[in-house]
N, C-alpha and C positions, 0 to 999 in steps of 0.2 A: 457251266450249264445254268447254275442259278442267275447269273448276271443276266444271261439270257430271254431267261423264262420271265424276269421282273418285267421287262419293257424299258427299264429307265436308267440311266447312265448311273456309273457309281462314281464315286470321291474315293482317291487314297485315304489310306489311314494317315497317314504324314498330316497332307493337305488339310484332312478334318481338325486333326487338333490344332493344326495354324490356327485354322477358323475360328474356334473355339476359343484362344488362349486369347486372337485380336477383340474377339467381343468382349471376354470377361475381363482381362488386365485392363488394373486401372494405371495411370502413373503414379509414381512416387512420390515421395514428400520432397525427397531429395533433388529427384528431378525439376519439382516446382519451384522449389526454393533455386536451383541453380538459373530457369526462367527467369525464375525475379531479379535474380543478379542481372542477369543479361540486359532485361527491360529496362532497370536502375540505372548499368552503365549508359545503352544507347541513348537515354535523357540526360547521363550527365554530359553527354559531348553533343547532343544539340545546345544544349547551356552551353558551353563553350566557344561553339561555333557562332553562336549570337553575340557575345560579346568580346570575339579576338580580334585583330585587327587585320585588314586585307593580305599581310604580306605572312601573315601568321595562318589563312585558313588553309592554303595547300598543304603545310605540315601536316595539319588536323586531321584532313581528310584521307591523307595518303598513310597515319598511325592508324596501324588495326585496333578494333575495339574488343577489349580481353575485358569478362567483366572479372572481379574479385571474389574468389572462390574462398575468401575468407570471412565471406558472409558481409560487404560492408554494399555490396552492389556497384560499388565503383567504377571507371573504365582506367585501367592501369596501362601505362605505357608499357612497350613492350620490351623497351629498357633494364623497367623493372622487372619484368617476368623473366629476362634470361638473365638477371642475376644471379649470381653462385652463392648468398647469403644464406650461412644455415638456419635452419629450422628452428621456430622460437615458440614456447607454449601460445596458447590461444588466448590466455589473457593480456598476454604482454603483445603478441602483434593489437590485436583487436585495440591497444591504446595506443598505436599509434596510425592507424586507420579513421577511427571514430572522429568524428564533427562536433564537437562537444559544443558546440553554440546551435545546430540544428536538433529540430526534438528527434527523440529518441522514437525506434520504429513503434513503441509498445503504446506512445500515445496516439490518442483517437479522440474520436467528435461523433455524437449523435445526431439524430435525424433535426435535430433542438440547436447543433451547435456547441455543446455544453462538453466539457471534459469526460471522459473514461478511457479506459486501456485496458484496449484487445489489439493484441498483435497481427501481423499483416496477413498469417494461417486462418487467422478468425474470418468469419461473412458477418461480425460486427465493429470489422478494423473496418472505418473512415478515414482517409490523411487527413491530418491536422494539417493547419497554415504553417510555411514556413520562413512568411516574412512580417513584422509586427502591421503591414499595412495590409495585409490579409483580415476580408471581413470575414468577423468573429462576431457569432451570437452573444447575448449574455446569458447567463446560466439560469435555466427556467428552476420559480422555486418551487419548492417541496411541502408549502404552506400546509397539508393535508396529512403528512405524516409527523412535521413536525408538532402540529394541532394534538394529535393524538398522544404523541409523546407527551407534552405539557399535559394534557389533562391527566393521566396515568400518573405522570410525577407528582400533581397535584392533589390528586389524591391519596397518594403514599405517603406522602409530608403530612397531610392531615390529619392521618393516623398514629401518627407517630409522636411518642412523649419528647415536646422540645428538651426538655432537659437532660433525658438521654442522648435525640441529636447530638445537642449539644458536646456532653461528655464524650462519645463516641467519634467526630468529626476532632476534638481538639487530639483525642489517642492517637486518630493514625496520624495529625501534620503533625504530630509530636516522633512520631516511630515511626512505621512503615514507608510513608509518606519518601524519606531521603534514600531507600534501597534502590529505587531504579526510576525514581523522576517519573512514574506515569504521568501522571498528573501538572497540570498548569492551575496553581491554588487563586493564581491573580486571576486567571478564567474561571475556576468553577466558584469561586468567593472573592466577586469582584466589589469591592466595599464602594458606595455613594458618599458616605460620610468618614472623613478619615480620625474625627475624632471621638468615633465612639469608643470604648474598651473592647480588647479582643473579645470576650464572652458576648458581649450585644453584639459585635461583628460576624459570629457565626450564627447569630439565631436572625439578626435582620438586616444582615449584608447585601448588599442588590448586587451579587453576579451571577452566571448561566443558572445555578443551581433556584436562585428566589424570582430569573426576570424570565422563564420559561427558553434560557437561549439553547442553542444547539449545540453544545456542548454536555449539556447536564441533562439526565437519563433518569427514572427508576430504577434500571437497572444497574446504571454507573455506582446510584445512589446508594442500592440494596448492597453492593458489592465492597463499595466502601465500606460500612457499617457491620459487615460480616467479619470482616479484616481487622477493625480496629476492634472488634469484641476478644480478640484474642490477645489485643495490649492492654484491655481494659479491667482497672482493679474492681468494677464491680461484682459481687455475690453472686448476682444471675448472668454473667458473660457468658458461659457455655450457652446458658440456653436461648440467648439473646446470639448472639454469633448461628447457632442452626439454625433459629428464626429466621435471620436476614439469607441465612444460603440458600433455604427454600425458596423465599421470595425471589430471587437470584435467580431461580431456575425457572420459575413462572413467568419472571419477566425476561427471561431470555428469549424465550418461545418469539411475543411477539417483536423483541428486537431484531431475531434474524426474518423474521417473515417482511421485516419494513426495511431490511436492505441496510447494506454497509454503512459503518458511520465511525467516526472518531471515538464516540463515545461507547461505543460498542466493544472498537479494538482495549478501549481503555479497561473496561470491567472485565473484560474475559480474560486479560494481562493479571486484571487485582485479582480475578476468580481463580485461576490459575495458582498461582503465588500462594493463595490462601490452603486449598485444597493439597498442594504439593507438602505443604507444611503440615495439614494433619494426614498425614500418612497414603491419601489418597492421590498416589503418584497415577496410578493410571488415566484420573479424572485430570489431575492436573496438567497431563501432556495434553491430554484430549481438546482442552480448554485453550493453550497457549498456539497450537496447530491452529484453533479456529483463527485464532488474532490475526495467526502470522498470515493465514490466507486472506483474509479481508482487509489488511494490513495492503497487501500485494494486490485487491480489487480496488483499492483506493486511489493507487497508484504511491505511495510514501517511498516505496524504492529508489523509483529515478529521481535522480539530483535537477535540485531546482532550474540548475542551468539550461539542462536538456528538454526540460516543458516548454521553454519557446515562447512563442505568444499563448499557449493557452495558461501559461503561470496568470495572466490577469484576472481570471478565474475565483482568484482566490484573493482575498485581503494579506497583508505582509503579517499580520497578526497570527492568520490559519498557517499561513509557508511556515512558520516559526514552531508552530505547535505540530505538522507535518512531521518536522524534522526532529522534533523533541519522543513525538511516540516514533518512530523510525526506530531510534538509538535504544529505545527502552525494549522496543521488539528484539532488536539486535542483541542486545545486553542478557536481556530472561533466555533468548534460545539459547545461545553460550553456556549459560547457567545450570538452568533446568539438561540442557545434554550430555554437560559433565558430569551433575549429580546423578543422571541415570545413564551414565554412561551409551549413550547413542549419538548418532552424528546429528551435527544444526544442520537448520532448513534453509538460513537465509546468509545467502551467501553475497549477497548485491553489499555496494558498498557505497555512500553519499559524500558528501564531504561534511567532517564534521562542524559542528557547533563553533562558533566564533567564541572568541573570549565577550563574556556577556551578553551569550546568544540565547541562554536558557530568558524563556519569560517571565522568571520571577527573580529572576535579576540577582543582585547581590542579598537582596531581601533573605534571597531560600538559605544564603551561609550565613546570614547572620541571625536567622532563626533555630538554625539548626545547635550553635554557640548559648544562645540563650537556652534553649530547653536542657543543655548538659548543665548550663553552669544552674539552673534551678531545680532538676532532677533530684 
């Protein structure tokens, strides 16, 4: 009766929630990503079909296109899909899938041209080029933040008693310095004159730390200095070591407000370290999380191979030092997760260091020789 008395047709309840469920359901991650595969394959067998030869394209055409449901986007012959091969963890297929000479999906290009990585889930993944004659911007600079940096370091040096500096910078390449290699001594104390004495070589060395480069921070700075106050025999270290942790946290503020940077990963590794050690393990995890994620917004993970052409990017000097805090990230999660017993963050893996792949070369062992044998 009431159907009636309405005047207007009704909808099953069924029907309505159809209705309902096709408006609001969105697709899935899964689903897209399985898209992607598919879109991935049907590109790799037009590539194909461009370059096989006449008596080769009716094969082509007449193999169905399956893409690779183990995430590589591939189009797998169907050969391989009815294989009876058992099942193998996801690390181990995944290496023999992967294109180790093509970049890796995680790298990207901005609106500039310029390297970052955001993955293909991202709406800030751009494809990178993936042949070296692929035009490629050059990397727009940072003139305005690096500015700013100098002058803040600039005027933190100013402040500060050289002779302390001093005493304080020779403590940690004396100790801390060899625990986990953060640091590149030939980059942040790059000497102009090689025959000065080490003493004048730290107070008027010309590397990142005296030529404003981008490598050397107030905050790198502050970090150091806090570190090395706790190897240091002076009467006031305590209170010189809390001095520089303060400033450490002042200037951290405006390190992350100006964005990821080497030198960034680098002091929050030293801040890390330092704080773990005075009993302040909660700060210390806190500290070492931040590296490892800015670490990972830098891109240091993927292996140089896999960056492609956007590795020109970078001077062979930076790839080197890439790879050096890479290992140090590596090494401290390891570390600090055994000592507090919880599981590491970073699970990616590079190829290591060449024999004489560290930047400071034979020098750092045969520094490290000399400060035992005069200790």
């Amino acid at each position: 009766m009431r159907r009636w008395l309405s005047g207007l047709p009704t909808v099953p309840r069924s029907r309505r929630k159809l209705h309902l469920h096709q408006r609001t359901s969105r697709p899935s991650v899964a689903f897209a990503v399985s898209l992607q595969n598919e879109l991935t394959a049907y590109k790799e067998r037009f590539r194909q079909l461009r370059i096989c030869e006449e008596n080769e394209r009716d094969a082509l055409l007449d193999e169905p296109i399956v893409a690779d449901s183990r995430g590589s986007g591939r189009a797998v012959p169907s050969s391989q899909q009815a294989s009876n091969e058992p099942p193998q963890s996801a690390a181990h297929s995944v290496s023999h899938v992967v294109d180790r000479s093509e970049p890796l999906d995680e790298t990207s290009v901005d609106e500039n041209g310029s390297v970052c990585f955001y993955g293909r889930t991202s709406l800030y993944h751009i494809d990178a080029p993936v042949s070296p004659g692929d035009k490629l911007e050059s990397e727009p600079s940072s003139n305005g933040s690096l500015t700013h940096k100098s002058t803040t370091l600039a005027l933190f040096m100013s402040s500060l008693d050289p002779s302390i500096l001093g005493q304080l910078l020779d403590s940690y390449w004396r100790w801390p310095h060899h625990l986990h290699c953060v640091l590149s001594k030939k980059i942040f104390l790059r000497a102009s004159h090689s025959d000065l004495c080490p003493k004048m070589l730290l107070l008027t060395g010309a590397g990142d730390l005296y030529t404003d480069g981008p490598h050397a921070s107030a905050f790198l700075l502050s970090t150091i200095l806090t570190q090395a106050a706790r190897w240091s025999t002076r009467p006031n270290a305590d209170d010189l070591g809390a001095h520089f942790a303060a400033k450490s946290l002042q200037f951290l503020l405006e390190e992350v407000d100006s964005g990821s940077s080497i030198s960034t990963v680098q002091g929050l590794l030293i801040l890390s370290a330092r704080e773990s050690a005075c009993g302040r393990t909660s700060q210390g995890w806190l500290y070492s999380g931040m590296a490892f994620r800015m670490m990972r917004d830098l891109g240091m993970h993927i292996p140089l191979k896999r960056l492609g052409p956007l590795a020109r990017q970078f001077s062979d000097e930076d790839l080197r030092l890439r790879q050096q805090v890479f290992w140090a990230c590596y090494c401290w999660d390891k570390t600090i997760s055994v000592c507090l017993g919880r599981s590491p963050m970073i699970v990616d893996h590079i190829d290591p260091l060449e024999v004489g792949g560290l930047l400071d070369g034979k020098d750092a062992d045969d520094e490290v020789r000399m400060h035992h044998a005069t200790s």
